[in-house]
N, C-alpha and C positions, 0 to 999 in steps of 0.2 A: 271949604277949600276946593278950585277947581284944578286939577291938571290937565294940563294942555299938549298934547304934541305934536309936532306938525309932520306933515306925510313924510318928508324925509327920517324925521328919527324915529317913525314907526317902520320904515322900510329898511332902516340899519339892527332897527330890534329885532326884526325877522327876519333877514339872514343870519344875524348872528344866532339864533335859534336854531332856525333848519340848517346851519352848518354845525352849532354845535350838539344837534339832534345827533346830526351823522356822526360825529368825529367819536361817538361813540365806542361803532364798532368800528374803530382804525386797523386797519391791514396792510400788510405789503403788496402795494397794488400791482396789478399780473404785465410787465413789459408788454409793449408791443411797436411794430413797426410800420411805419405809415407811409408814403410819397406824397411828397409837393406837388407841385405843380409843374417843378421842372422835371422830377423823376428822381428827386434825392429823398433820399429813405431817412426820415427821424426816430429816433427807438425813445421813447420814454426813457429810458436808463441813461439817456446822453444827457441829461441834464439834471442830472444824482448833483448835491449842493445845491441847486435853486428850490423856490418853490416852483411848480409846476400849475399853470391853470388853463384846464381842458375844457375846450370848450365846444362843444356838438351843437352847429348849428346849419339854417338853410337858407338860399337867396328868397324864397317863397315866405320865408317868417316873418312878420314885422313885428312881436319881439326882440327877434335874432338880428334885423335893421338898427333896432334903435339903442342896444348895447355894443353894437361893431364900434362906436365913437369911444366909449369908455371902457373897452380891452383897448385900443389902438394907444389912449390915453397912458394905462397900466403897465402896458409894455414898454411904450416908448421912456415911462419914467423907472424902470425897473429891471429892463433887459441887461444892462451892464454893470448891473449890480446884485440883485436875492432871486430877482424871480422872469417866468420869462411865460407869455400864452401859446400855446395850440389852439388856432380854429381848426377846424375837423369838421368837413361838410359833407352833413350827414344827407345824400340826397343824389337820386341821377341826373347830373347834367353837363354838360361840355366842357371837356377841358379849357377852350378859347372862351366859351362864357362863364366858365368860374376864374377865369383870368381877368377876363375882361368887367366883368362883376368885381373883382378884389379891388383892381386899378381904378374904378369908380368908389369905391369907398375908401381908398386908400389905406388900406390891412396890410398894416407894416410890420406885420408877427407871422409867422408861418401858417401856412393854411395848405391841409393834409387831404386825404382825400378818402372814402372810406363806403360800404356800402351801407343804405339804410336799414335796421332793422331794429327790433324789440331792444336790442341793448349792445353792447360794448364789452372792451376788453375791461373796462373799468365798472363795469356796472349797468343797470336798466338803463336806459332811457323812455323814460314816458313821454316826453314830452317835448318841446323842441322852444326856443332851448334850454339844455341841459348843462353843467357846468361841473365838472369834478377838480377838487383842489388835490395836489400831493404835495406833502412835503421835500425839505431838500432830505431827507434819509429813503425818500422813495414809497414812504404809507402815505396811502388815501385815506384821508382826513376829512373829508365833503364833500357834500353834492346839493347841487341847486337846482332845482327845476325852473324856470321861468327866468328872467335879465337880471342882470349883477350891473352894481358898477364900478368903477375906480373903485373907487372914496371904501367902500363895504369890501371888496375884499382885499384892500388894503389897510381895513379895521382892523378885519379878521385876523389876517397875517401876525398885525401887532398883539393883539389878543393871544395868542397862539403862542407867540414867543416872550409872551409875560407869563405862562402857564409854567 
């Protein structure tokens, strides 16, 4: 007997893995407060009832390039209803070129601003990028190191709330 699977459903088997590695040790993840781009302040806690997907990334990644299309995707099918993303760029550089970078990729979810280092209010960052889920009660539930897309953590989600 041969099974077979194709890179997609080995790439859905492993996030759902390494999130439900994390979701282990679930916590109430620590509030924090962040600035857009225009200078408006987002607190985590402003979006208690959704799910929440944090996302730590950089204009310099091309991981972090090539999942900007599949948060943009997530958000846009999810914002006015469970769930909503934070980009979160994790990196120094221009406010007019993190603007002007956005409006070139067309990142139609908020995008925060933050300084680089070893980790976060959420947790480590090893890596870039890095991805933290919370639920709508506010516990951190996962973390991804390397791209997500739609499709996976909109698996997850459903996974989550079959549990």
């Amino acid at each position: 007997m041969t099974v077979s699977f194709n890179f997609r459903q080995m790439l859905v088997v492993c996030f759902a893995v390494c999130f439900l590695a994390s979701a282990n040790a679930q916590a109430e993840s620590e509030d924090f407060t962040l600035l857009d781009m225009k200078g408006v302040e987002h607190k985590l806690s402003d979006y208690k009832g959704k799910w929440v997907v944090v996302n730590y990334w950089a204009t310099w990644c091309p991981p972090c390039l090539a999942e900007i299309p599949e948060l943009v995707e997530f958000h846009e099918n999810h914002k006015d209803r469970d769930a909503v993303v934070l980009g979160v760029n994790f990196e120094d550089i221009s406010l007019n070129g993190l603007k002007q970078f956005s409006e070139e990729y067309f990142m139609n979810y908020p995008v925060l601003r933050t300084k680089p280092g070893p980790s976060s209010e959420l947790g480590p960052i090893p890596g870039l990028p890095t991805t933290f889920l919370v639920s709508p009660t506010g516990e951190l539930v996962a973390r991804q190191v390397g791209p997500v897309t739609a499709k996976l953590i909109s698996d997850f989600i459903a996974q989550q709330e079959t549990q």
